[in-house]
Structures are given as structure tokens and as C-alpha cells.
C-alpha positions as CSV (number, residue, x, y, z in Angstrom):
1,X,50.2,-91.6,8.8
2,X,52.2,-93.9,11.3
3,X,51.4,-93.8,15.1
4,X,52.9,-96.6,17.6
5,X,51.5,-97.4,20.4
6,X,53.1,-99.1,23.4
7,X,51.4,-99.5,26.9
8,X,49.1,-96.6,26.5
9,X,51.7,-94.3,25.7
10,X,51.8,-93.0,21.6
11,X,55.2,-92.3,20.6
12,X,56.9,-90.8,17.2
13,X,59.0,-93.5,15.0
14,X,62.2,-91.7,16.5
15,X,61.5,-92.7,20.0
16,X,61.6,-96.2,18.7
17,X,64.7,-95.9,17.4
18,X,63.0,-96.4,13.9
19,X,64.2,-94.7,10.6
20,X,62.7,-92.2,9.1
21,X,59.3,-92.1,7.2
22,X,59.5,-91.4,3.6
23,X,56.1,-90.4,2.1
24,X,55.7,-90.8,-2.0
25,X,53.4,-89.2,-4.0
26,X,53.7,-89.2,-7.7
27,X,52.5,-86.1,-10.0
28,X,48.7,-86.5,-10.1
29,X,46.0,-86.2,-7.5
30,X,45.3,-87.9,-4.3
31,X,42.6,-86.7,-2.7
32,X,41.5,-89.3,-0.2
33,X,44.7,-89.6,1.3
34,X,45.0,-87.9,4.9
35,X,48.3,-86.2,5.1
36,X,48.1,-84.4,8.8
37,X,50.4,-85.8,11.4
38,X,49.2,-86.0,15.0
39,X,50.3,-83.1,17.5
40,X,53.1,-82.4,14.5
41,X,50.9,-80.9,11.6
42,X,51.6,-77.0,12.2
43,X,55.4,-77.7,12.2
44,X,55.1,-79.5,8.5
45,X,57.0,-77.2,5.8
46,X,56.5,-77.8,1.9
47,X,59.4,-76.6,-0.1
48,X,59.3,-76.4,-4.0
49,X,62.9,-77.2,-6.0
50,X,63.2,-75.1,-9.1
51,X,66.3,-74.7,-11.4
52,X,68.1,-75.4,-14.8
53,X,68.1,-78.7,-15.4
54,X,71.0,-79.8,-14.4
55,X,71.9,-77.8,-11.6
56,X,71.2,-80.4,-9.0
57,X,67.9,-80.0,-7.8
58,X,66.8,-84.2,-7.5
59,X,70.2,-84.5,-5.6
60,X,69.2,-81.7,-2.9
61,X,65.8,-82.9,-2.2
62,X,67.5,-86.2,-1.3
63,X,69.8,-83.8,0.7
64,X,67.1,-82.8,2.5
65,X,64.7,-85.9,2.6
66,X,68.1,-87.7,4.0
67,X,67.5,-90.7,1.0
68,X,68.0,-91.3,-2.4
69,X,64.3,-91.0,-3.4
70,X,64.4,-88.7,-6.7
71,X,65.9,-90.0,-9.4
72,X,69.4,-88.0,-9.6
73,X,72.1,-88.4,-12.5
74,X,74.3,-86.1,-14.6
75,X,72.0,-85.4,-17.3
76,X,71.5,-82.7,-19.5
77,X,68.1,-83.5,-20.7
78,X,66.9,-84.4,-17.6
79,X,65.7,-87.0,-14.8
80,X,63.0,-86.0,-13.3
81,X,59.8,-85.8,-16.4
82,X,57.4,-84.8,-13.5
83,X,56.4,-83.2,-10.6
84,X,56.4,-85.3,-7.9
85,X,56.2,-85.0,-4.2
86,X,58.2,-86.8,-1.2
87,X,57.8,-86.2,2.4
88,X,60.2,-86.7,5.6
89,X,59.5,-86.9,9.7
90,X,63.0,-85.0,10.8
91,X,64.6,-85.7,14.2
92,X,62.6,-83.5,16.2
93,X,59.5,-84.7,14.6
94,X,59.1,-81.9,11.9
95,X,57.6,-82.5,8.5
96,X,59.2,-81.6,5.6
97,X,57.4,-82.3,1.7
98,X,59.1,-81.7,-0.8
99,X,58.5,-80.8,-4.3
100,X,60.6,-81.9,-7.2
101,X,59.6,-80.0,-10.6
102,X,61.2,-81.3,-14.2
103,X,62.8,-77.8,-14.8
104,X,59.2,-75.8,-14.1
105,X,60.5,-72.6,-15.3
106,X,62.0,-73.5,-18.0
107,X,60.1,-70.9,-20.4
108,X,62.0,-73.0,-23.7
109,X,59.5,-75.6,-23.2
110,X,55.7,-76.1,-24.5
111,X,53.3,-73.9,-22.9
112,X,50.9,-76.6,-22.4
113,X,53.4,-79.0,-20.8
114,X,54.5,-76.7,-18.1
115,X,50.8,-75.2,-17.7
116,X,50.3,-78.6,-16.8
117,X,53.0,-78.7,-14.5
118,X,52.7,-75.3,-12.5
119,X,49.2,-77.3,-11.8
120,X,50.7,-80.6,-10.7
121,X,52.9,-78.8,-8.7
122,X,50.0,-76.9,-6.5
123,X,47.9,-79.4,-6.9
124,X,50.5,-81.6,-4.5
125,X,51.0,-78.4,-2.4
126,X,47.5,-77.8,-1.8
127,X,47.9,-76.1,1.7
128,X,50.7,-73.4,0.2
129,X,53.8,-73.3,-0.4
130,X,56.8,-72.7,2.8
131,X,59.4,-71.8,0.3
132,X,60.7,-71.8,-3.0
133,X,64.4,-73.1,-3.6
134,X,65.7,-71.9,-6.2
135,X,68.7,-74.0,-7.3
136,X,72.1,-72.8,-9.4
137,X,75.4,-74.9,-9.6
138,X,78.9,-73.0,-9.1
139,X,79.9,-75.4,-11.6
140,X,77.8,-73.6,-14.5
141,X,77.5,-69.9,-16.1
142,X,74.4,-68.1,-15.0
143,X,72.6,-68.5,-18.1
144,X,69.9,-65.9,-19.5
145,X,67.5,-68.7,-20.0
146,X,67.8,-68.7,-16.3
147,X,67.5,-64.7,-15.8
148,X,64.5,-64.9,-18.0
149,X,63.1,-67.7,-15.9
150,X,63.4,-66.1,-12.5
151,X,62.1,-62.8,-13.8
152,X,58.8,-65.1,-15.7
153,X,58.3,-66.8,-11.8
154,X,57.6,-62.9,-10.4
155,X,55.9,-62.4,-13.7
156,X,53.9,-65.2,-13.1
157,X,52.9,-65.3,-9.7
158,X,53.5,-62.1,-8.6
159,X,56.2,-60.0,-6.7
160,X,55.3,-61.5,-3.2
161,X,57.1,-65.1,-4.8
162,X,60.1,-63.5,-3.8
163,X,59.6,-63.0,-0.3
164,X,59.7,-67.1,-0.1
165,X,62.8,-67.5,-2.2
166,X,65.8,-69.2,-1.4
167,X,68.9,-69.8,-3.4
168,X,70.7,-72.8,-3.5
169,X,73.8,-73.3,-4.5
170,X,75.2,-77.1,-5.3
171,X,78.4,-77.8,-5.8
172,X,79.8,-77.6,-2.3
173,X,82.2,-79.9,-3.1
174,X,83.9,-78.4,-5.9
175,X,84.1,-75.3,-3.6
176,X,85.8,-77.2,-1.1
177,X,88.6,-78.9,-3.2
178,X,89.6,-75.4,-4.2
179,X,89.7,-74.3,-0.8
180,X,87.1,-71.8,-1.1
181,X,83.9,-71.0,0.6
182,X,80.4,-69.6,-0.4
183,X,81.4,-66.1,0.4
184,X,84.1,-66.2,-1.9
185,X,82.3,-67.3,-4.8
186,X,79.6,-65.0,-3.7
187,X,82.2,-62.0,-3.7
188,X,84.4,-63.1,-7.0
189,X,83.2,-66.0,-9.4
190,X,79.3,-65.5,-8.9
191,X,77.5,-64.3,-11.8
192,X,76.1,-60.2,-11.6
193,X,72.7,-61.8,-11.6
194,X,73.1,-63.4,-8.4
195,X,75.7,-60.8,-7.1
196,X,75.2,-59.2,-3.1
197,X,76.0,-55.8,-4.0
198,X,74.6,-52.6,-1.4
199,X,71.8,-50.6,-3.6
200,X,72.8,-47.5,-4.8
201,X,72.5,-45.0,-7.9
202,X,74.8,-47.1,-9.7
203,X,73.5,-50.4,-9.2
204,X,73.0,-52.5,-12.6
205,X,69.3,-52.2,-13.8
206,X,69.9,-56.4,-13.7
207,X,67.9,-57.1,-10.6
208,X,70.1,-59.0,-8.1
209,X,67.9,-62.1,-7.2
210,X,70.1,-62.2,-3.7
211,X,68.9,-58.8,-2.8
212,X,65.3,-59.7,-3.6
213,X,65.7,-62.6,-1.4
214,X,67.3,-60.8,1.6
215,X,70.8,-62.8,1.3
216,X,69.1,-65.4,1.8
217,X,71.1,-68.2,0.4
218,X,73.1,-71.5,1.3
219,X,75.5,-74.2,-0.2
220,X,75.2,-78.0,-0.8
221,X,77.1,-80.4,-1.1
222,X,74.9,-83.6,-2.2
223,X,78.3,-85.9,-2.4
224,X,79.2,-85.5,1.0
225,X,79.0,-88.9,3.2
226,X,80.2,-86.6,6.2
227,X,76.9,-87.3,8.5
228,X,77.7,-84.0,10.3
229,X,78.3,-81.8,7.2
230,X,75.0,-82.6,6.2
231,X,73.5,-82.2,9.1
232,X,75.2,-79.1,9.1
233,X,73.8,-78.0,5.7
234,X,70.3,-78.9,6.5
235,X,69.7,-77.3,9.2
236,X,71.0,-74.2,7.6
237,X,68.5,-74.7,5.2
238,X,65.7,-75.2,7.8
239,X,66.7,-72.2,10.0
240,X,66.3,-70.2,6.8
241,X,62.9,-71.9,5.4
242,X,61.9,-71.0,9.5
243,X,63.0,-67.2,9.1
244,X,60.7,-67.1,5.8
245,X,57.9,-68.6,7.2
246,X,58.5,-66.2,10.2
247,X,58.8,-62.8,8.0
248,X,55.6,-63.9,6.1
249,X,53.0,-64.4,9.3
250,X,53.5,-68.3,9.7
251,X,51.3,-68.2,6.0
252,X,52.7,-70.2,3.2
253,X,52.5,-68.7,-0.3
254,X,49.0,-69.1,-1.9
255,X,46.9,-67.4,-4.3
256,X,44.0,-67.9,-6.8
257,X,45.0,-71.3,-8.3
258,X,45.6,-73.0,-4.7
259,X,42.6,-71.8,-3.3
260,X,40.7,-73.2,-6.0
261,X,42.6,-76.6,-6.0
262,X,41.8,-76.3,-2.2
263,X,38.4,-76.0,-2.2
264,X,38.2,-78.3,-5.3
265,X,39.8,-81.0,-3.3
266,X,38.2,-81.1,0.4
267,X,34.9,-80.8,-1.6
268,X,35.8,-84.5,-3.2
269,X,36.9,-85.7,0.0
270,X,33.6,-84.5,1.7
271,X,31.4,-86.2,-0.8
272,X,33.6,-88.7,-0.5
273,X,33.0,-89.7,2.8
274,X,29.4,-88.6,2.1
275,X,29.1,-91.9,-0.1
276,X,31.2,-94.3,2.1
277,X,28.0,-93.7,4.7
278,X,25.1,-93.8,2.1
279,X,23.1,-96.7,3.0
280,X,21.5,-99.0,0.4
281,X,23.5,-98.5,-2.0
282,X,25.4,-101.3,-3.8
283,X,28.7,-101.3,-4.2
284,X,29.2,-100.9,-7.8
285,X,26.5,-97.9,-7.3
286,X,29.1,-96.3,-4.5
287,X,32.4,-96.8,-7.1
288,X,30.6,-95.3,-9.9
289,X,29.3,-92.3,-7.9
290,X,33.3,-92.2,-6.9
291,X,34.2,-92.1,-9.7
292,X,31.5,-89.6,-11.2
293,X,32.8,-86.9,-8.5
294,X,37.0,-87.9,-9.7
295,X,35.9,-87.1,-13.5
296,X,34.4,-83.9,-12.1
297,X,37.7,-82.4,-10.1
298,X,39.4,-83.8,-13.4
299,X,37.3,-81.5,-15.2
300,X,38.4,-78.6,-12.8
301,X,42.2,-79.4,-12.8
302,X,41.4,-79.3,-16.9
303,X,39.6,-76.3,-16.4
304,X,42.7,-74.7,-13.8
305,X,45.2,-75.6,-16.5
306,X,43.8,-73.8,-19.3
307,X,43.5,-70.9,-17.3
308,X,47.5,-71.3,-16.2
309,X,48.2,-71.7,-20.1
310,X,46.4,-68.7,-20.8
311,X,48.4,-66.6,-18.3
312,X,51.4,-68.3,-18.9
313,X,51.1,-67.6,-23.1
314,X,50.6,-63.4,-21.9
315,X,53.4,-63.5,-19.6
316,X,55.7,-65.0,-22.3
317,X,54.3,-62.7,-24.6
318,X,54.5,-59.7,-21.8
319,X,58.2,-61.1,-21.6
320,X,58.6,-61.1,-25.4
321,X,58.3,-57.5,-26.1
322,X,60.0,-56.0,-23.0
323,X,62.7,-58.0,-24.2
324,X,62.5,-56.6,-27.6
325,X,61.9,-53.2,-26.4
326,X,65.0,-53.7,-24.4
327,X,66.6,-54.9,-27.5
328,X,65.4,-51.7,-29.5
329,X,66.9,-49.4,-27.0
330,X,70.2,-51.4,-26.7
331,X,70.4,-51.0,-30.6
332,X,69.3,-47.1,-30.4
333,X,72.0,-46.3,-27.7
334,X,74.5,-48.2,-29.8
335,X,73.6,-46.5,-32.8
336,X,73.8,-43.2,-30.6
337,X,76.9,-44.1,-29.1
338,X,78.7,-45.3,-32.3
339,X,77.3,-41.7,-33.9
340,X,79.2,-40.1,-31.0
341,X,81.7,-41.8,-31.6
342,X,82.2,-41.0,-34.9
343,X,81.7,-37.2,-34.8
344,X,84.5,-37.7,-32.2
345,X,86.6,-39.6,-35.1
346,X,85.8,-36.4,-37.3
347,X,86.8,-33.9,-34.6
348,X,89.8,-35.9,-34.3
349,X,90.9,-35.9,-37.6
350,X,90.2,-32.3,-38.6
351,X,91.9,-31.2,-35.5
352,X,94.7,-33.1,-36.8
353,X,94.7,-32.1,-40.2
354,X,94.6,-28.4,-38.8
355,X,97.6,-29.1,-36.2
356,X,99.0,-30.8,-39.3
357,X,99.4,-28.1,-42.1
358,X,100.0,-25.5,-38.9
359,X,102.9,-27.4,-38.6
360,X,104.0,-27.7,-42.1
361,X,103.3,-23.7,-42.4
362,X,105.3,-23.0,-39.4
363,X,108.0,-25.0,-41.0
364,X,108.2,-23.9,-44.2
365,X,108.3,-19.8,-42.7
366,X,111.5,-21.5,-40.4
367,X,113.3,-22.3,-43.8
368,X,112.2,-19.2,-45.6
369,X,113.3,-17.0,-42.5
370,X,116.5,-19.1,-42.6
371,X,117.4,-18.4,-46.3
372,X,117.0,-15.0,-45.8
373,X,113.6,-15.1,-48.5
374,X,110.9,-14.4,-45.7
375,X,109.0,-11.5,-46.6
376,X,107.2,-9.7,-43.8
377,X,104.0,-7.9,-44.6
């Protein structure tokens, strides 16, 4: 927390004329830390990034924090190995954290590593969640790695994760050297998936993730050194991470796992402060019982994760045999269809055959009745 005083009168690092403050916090727990901002703290927003690697999630959350702070590279295995949290004082004195996650939902990877992920994760977002970006690149196919992950994050946390999604799309500059804008790759090169399309009986059964999300989406470009475009682009952002906060009550997305992270956490800082005023007490005495209360909110991270594993392992095994039931009712239509279609063939082909020898009948009456030989009954 930074707070400048000057004459009596406390003003924010912008009314100086200073930069802005960058707050880092590594995956992991910090419990002592005080993260509220004077007069400021009800307009702070955590965002969580999530998305194929690849797709340019580091890049937009130094988009939005205004500086390189993730580590951001073409890679396909790859920057960021952990979730880890940086925070922003905007302009007009609003917080913004946000959460970087080393491909989260990517459901290809150990169970155990992204149990202990999904933990990290709201473990640095004790006080809820704002909104959830959810990150795709124009410049890649829509994989089904990344249907499967989308559909395992509603799985997972439950339908209401969708009313704090928003998609973002990188790749703004590509877009722009074409000449083309978000609505046209919305309306012509964006994948079914992600399609805008107005429900109806005919809709695809593929559940259109922009529907879910109420159109809710935006483009980035991280290349840009245009101060104004990305001012532009971030305040798009903001307006929508405002509208979702607004059409949820003002309450960030919580559930079981944050509240117990929650009250895991202001219970060590209690005690903690509990033990800074204990008198008579050396101060070894003081850093073992510290220590002593760290190993037991270690135990109930441990404790958190396993459950997380556990639900993670029966959603991907949930996920599993829809998928396979899906498969066996692809393969059964197929089968159905190709029958059809093969009766059809048979139809065909007698029909032919009949049309054939009526016409070799016919024929062979036209030359008898020409040579005088046909013989009528």
C-alpha cells in the first residue's frame, strides 16, 4: 500500500505525477500482506486470464497492467509455469489484479498439477473473482482441446462461471493489416464454437460460448505502441468487466473453495497479530508459533487440493463418457445413415434394372412389330 502525504493533505500516486504502482505476487500464499487501498478498495477488480497456451494471455495482462510484468514470448510450450498475480492503480484510481494461469484449463495435463493450480489461483483471489477472460487468438483454429476446456470450467465450477466470462480475442493486429474488424471475423472466419448466431430450432447442439457470455467479447492488440489504441482497448475491457460485475449484484464469483481459503486465511492473520502482541514471549518462541500456524493453513491448502483433484478426476471422468456416449451415437447415426443409404443404392438399382429390361422389352416388340413377326395375343 502506498499513501503520500503533503501538507496534511493525502493524495493518490497520480496526483503526483507518479507512475503507476505495480504490485507482485508470485503463486503461493501471502497472508500477512494487507492488500486494501485507502478510500479505493470497493472499486478494485480481480480478473483471471485463461486460454490455450499460446493464445496470448501473458501479453494481455501486460495490456491491461500497462507494463511488461508476465513473461510473454511466442512459445508453444509455454511461459508462464505458474499462477501468479500482478496488480495496477489505473488513472482514476481503480484497482485492477490480475491473474495469470499457465494454461489452467488445459484438461491434457496431470490432474494433480492443475488441482494445484485451480488452488493457487483462488488462493491469490481470495475475495472472488470480477471476471474471467477467456483468451483465443484469430491467428489459431478453435481447437477441441479448447471446446472441451470451456465446457470442463462450467463442469467444474458450475453454470453461474459463465455469467463472469469474457472473450478475448488477440490478434488485433493481424485483423488490422487485413483491413478487417472484430465483427468481420466474428461474422465469417470465427470458429462455430465461438459463433453469434440468434437461438433458434436449428441452432447447432455446440453451445456458442458468445451466447453464454451475452456477446460479451473484445479485441487486442498487445503490439500496438499507439498510446490511444490501447487506451482505447482497455477501457473497452473495463466497461465490460463493470457491466459484469453490475449484472451479478456488485458480488464477484465465489464458492466453496474461496470461502474456505477465506476463512483459512483471515484466521492466520488474526492469530497472527494475536502473537505480535503476546507479551513475554521470546522471539524465537513468537517465529516458531508463526510458523506452527503457516504449517497448519499449509495443511489446509493440502487438504483443499485434494479435494479439487478429486472433483477435478469425476469431472474428467463425467467428461470422458459423455464424450463417448456422444461418440457411440455419432457412430449409430452413421451406421443408420449409411444403412439408409444403402437401401437407397438398392432401390436405385432395382429401379434401374426394371426401367432397364422395360426398355429392352419395349424395343425388341418395336423390331418385331416392324418385321411384320409381332404376334398379338
Amino acid at each position: 500500500m502506498l499513501t503520500i502525504v503533503t501538507l496534511g493533505i493525502v493524495k493518490s500516486p497520480y496526483e503526483l505525477g507518479l507512475p503507476h504502482i505495480i504490485i507482485d505476487r508470485m503463486g503461493g500464499s501471502s497472508i500477512e500482506e494487507d492488500w486494501d487501498f485507502p478510500s479505493l478498495s470497493n472499486a478494485a477488480r480481480t480478473v483471471v486470464l485463461v486460454g490455450r497456451t499460446g493464445n496470448g494471455k501473458s501479453a494481455t495482462g501486460n495490456s491491461i497492467l500497462g507494463k511488461k510484468v508476465f513473461k510473454s514470448r511466442a512459445s508453444s510450450s509455454g511461459v508462464t509455469s505458474t499462477s501468479e498475480l500482478q496488480s495496477t492503480m489505473l488513472k482514476d484510481g481503480q484497482v485492477v489484479h490480475v491473474i495469470d494461469t499457465p494454461g489452467l484449463f488445459d484438461f491434457s495435463a496431470e490432474t494433480e498439477f492443475i488441482g494445484k493450480e485451480i488452488v493457487k489461483c483462488i488462493d491469490l483471489a481470495k475475495d472472488g473473482i470480477h471476471a474471467i477472460l477467456a483468451v483465443f487468438s484469430v491467428r489459431t483454429r478453435f481447437s477441441k482441446e479448447e471446446q472441451a476446456a470451456l465446457q470442463s470450467l462450467q463442469t467444474f465450477f458450475g453454470p453461474k462461471i459463465t455469467d463472469y466470462m469474457i472473450v478475448v480475442f488477440t490478434g488485433g493486429d493481424e485483423l488490422e493489416d487485413n483491413d478487417e474488424t472484430l465483427e468481420d471475423y466474428l461474422g465469417r472466419e470465427c470458429p462455430e464454437p465461438l459463433q453469434i448466431r440468434v437461438p433458434s430450432s436449428n441452432a447447432s447442439d455446440v453451445q456458442k460460448i458468445l451466447e453464454v457470455c451475452k456477446k460479451r467479447c473484445v479485441l487486442f492488440d498487445n503490439k500496438t505502441k499507439d498510446p490511444a489504441k490501447k487506451a482505447e482497448q482497455l477501457q473497452k475491457l473495463l466497461n465490460l468487466v463493470d457491466a459484469v460485475v453490475e449484472e451479478n449484484g456488485g458480488q464477484p464469483y465465489s464458492d466453496v473453495l474461496f470461502e474456505e481459503l477465506k476463512k483459512g486465511a483471515l484466521k492466520l492473520r488474526q492469530q497472527a497479530e494475536n502473537v505480535e502482541s503476546l507479551q513475554g514471549y521470546t522471539k524465537r518462541e513468537i517465529s516458531d508459533l508463526k510458523e506452527q500456524m503457516h504449517r497448519a493453513y499449509e495443511e489446509q491448502l493440502k487438504r483443499i487440493t485434494e479435494m479439487v483433484e478429486l472433483k477435478l478426476r469425476e469431472t474428467t471422468q463425467r467428461l470422458e463418457q459423455q464424450l463417448a456416449e456422444e461418440q457411440a451415437a455419432r457412430l449409430k447415426a452413421e451406421e443408420m445413415a449409411q444403412a439408409a443409404q444403402q437401401k437407397s443404392n438398392d432401390e436405385i438399382r432395382r429401379l434401374r434394372e426394371n426401367l432397364e429390361r422395360a426398355q429392352r422389352e419395349t424395343e425388341e416388340l418395336r423390331k418385331q412389330a416392324a418385321s411384320g413377326k409381332c404376334t398379338i395375343l
